[in-house]
N, C-alpha and C positions, 0 to 999 in steps of 0.2 A: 146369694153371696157376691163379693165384688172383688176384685184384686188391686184395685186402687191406683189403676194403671190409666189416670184420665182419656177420654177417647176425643175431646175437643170440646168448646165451646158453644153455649146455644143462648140464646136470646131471650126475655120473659117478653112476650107479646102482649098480654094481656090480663089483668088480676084482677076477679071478681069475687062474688063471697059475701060474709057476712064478717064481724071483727073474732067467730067461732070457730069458722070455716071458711076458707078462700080456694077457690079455683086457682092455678096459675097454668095459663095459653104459652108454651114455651116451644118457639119455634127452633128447630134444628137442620145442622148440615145435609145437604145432599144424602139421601143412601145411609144417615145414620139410625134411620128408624125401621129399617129393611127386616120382613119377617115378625115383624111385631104385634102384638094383639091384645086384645082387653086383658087389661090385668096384669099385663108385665109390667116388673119392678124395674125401674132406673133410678138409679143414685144421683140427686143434684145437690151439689153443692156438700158430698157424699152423704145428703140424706136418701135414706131409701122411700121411694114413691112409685105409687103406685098409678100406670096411664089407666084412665077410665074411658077415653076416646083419642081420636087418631084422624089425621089425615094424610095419606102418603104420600099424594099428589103432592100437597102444599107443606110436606114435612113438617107436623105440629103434632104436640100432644096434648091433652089436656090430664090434670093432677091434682085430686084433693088433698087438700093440708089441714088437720086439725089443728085445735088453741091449744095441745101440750107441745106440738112440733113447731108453731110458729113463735113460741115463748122461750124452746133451749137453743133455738137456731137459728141462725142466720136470716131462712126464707121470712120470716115474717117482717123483714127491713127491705124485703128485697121492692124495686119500683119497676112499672116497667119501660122496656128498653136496658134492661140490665144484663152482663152478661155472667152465667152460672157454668161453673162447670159438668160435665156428665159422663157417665159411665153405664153402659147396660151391664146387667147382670151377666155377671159367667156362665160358660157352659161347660160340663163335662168335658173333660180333655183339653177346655182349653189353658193357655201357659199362663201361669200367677207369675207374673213379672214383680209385683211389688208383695202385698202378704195380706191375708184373707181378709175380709173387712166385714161386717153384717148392714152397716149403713145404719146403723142405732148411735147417734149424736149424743153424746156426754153432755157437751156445755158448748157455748162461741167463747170464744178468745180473743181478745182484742191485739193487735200490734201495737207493741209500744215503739217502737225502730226499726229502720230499715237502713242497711250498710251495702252499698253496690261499689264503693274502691277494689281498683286492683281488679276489675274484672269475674270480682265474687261478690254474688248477690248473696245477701245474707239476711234472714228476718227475724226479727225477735219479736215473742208472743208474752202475754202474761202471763205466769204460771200461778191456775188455779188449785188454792189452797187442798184441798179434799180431795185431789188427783195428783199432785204433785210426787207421790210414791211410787206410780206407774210410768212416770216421764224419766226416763234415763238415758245418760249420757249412749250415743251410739244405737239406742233402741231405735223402735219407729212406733209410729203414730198417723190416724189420717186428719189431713189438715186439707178440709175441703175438698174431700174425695182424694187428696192425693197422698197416697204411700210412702213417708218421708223420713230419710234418719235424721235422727236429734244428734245437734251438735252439741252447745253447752247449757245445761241448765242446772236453773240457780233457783232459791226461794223466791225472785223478782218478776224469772223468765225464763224461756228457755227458746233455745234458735235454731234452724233450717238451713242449709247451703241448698241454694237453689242451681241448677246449672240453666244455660239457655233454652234446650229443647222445653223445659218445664215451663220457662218463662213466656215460652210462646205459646204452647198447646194450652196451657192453662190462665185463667184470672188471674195469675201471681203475678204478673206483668204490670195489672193496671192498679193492684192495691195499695192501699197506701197506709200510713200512719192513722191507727183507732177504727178499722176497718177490721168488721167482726168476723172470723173466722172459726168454720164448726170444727169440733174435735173430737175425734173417737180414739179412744184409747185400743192398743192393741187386746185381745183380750187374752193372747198367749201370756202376757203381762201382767194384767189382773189376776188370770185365775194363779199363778204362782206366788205373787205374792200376797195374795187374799188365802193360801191355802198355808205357807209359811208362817201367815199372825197367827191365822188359826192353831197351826199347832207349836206354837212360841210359849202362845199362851194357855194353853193348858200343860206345857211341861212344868212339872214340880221341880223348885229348886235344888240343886244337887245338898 
């Protein structure tokens, strides 16, 4: 699990593979790969991946990606020298700053606009038809790993107040307009209102 509380920026060094499966060599900060070992899950770009190799000296990991993950998500546009952002997995005890995440990608979403007047950065995404029930005004969502309330959303789109700490710790700084961004839906979200149709629809009319 993840809390969507990005932990900074890392690098794609290097992307090999087949067009089934891809490697990607993603190097990271100093001391962020500290204690790490085959098999631990990290969230890029808030997909969850999983490291298959390491080097701590040289801060790098290495991550396979299947063709269902490089097809609903982002990583499969990714080139390298790009930067993703990342999150290791939580630990027991430690504080959920933003709200649980599984790191299981819905769909990418494109930006349609970006509004930075007045010292608010503000982003709007397209709102995908067959998720758009789950996207509400004031909820949250993870938008590339990051834990974010929805400001307004509409059948077109829906938007993001970013503040600076965000803008800098994370990719949100450098995206721009039609620049794909993954989405998970919360699933406190889903499961209520997926348990709501359910029982809507089988109440018999009064």
């Amino acid at each position: 699990m993840f809390t969507g509380i990005v932990q900074g920026k890392a690098s794609i060094l290097e992307i090999s593979g087949t067009d089934n499966l891809k490697t990607l060599k993603i190097g990271f900060p100093d001391g962020a790969l500290k204690n790490i070992s085959k098999g631990a899950s990290i969230a890029i770009n808030g997909t969850c991946l999983t490291a298959t190799a390491f080097d701590l000296e040289q801060n790098w990991a290495n991550f396979d990606v299947m063709l269902e993950t490089l097809k609903l998500t982002n990583l499969g546009s990714l080139q390298e020298s790009d930067q993703v952002n990342f999150e290791r997995a939580a630990a027991i005890g430690d504080e959920i700053g933003g709200h649980l995440m599984s790191g299981h990608i819905h769909c990418s979403v494109e930006i349609c606009k970006i509004d930075s007047a007045n010292d608010v950065h503000t982003v709007y995404f397209t709102t995908p038809e067959n998720l758009q029930k789950y996207l509400l005004p004031k909820g949250f969502a993870g938008l590339n790993g990051c834990s974010l309330t929805l400001g307004e959303v509409s059948n077109e789109s829906f938007s993001v107040h970013l503040i600076p700490e965000t803008l800098e710790v994370t990719t949100f700084g450098e995206l721009k307009v039609d620049d794909a961004v993954n989405l998970e839906i919360d699933p406190q979200t889903q499961t209520i209102v997926d348990t709501v149709e359910r029982f809507m629809s089988t109440k018999k009319p009064a």
